[in-house]
C-alpha positions in Angstrom: 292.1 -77.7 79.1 295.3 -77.4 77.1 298.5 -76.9 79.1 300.9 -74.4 77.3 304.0 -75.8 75.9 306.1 -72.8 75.9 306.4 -70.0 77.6 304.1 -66.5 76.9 305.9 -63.6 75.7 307.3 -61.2 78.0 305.3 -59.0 79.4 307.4 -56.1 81.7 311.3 -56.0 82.6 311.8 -53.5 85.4 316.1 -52.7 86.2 317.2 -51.3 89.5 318.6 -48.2 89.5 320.4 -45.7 91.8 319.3 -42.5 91.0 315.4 -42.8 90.3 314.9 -38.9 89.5 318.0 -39.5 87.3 317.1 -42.4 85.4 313.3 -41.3 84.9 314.3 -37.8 83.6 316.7 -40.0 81.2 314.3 -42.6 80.1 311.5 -40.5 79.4 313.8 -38.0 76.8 314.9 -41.2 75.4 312.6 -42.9 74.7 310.0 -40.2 73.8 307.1 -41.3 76.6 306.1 -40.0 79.6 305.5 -42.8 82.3 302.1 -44.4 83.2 302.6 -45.2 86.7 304.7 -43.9 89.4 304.0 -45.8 92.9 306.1 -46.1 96.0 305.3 -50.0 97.6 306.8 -49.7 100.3 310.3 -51.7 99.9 311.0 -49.8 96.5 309.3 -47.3 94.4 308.7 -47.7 90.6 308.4 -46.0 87.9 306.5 -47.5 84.5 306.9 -46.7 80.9 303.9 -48.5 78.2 306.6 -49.6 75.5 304.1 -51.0 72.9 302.7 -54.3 74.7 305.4 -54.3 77.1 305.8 -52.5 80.2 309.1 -51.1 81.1 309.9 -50.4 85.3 312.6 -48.8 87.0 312.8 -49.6 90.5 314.1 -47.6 93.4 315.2 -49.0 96.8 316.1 -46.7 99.3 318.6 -49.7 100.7 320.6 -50.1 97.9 323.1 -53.2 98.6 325.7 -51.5 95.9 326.0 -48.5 93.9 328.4 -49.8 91.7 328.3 -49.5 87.8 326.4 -52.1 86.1 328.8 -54.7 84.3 327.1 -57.3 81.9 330.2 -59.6 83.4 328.2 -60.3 86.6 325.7 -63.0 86.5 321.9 -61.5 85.7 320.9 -59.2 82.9 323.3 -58.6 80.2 321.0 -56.2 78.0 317.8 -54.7 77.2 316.9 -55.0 73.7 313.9 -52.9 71.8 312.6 -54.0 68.3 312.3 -51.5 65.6 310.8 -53.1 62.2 313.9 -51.7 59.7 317.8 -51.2 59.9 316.2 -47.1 58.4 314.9 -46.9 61.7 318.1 -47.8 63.4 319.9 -45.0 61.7 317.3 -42.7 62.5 317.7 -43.8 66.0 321.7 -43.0 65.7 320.9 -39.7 64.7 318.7 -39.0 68.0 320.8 -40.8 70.0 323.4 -38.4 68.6 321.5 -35.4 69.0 320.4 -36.1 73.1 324.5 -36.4 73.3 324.3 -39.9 73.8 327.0 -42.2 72.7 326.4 -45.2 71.2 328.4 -48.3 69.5 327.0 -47.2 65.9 325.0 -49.6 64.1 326.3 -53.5 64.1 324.8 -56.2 61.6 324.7 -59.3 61.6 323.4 -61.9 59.6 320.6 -62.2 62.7 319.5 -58.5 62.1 321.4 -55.4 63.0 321.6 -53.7 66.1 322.8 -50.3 67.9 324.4 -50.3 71.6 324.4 -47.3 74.5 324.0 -47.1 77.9 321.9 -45.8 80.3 323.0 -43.2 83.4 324.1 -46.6 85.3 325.7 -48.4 82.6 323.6 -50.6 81.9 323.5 -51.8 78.2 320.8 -51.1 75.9 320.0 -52.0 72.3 317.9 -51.3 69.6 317.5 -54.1 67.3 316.5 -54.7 63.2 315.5 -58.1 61.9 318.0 -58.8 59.1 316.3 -57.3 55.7 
C-alpha cells in the first residue's frame, strides 16, 4: 500500500471563543446555516457549522486562560479564509456584509485572486476569497 506524499485537505478548523451564545448567534446570521452539532465534552463545549466539505467549530471553555482580543501578531492562527468561485460573489458578499452592519476591509485583489476582510465578535480575522479571473 501507497503511503501519501502530501498532506489531505483540511477537513474542520474550530477557534476558541469567549462568548459561545455570542459567537453562535453571529456565525449562524453570517454565514446563513444553522449548526449541525452542539455538544458539551466535558473540558469545552462546541458548536459545529457543515461549510461545504468542511466542518467549522467554535469551542467554549468555561476556564478561559485570557479574554483578550484576538491579534493575528501572536503566534497561531492569523485568518480564516472561505472560497467563493467569482470576485461577483465577493461583491455580493460586501453588500451582506454591509447590510448585517458588519464592517469590512472592502474587496482587495491581487494578482493571487481577490479577497474581502472583517472580523468576528472576538476580533478574529476572517476572509472571503476569489481565485484571480
Amino acid at each position: 500500500m501507497a503511503i501519501a506524499t502530501t498532506m489531505p485537505s483540511i477537513t474542520h478548523v474550530a477557534i476558541t471563543v469567549t462568548d459561545l451564545e455570542t459567537s453562535e448567534a453571529w456565525y449562524t446570521k453570517v454565514l446563513g446555516a444553522a449548526p449541525v452539532l452542539d455538544e458539551d465534552t466535558g473540558p469545552f463545549r462546541h458548536i459545529v457549522y457543515q461549510l461545504g466539505n468542511t466542518l467549522f467549530g467554535l469551542h467554549g471553555f468555561p476556564d478561559l486562560h485570557s479574554k483578550d482580543a484576538f491579534d493575528e501578531r501572536t503566534p497561531g492562527l492569523d485568518h480564516i479564509s472561505f472560497g467563493v468561485a467569482t470576485r461577483g460573489e465577493l461583491e455580493e458578499w460586501a453588500a451582506r456584509l454591509d447590510a448585517m452592519g458588519i464592517r469590512h476591509g472592502g474587496i482587495v485583489d491581487a494578482g493571487y485572486g481577490s479577497g474581502l476582510s472583517f472580523r468576528d465578535p472576538d476580533n478574529i480575522a476572517l476572509e472571503l476569497f476569489a481565485p484571480p479571473g
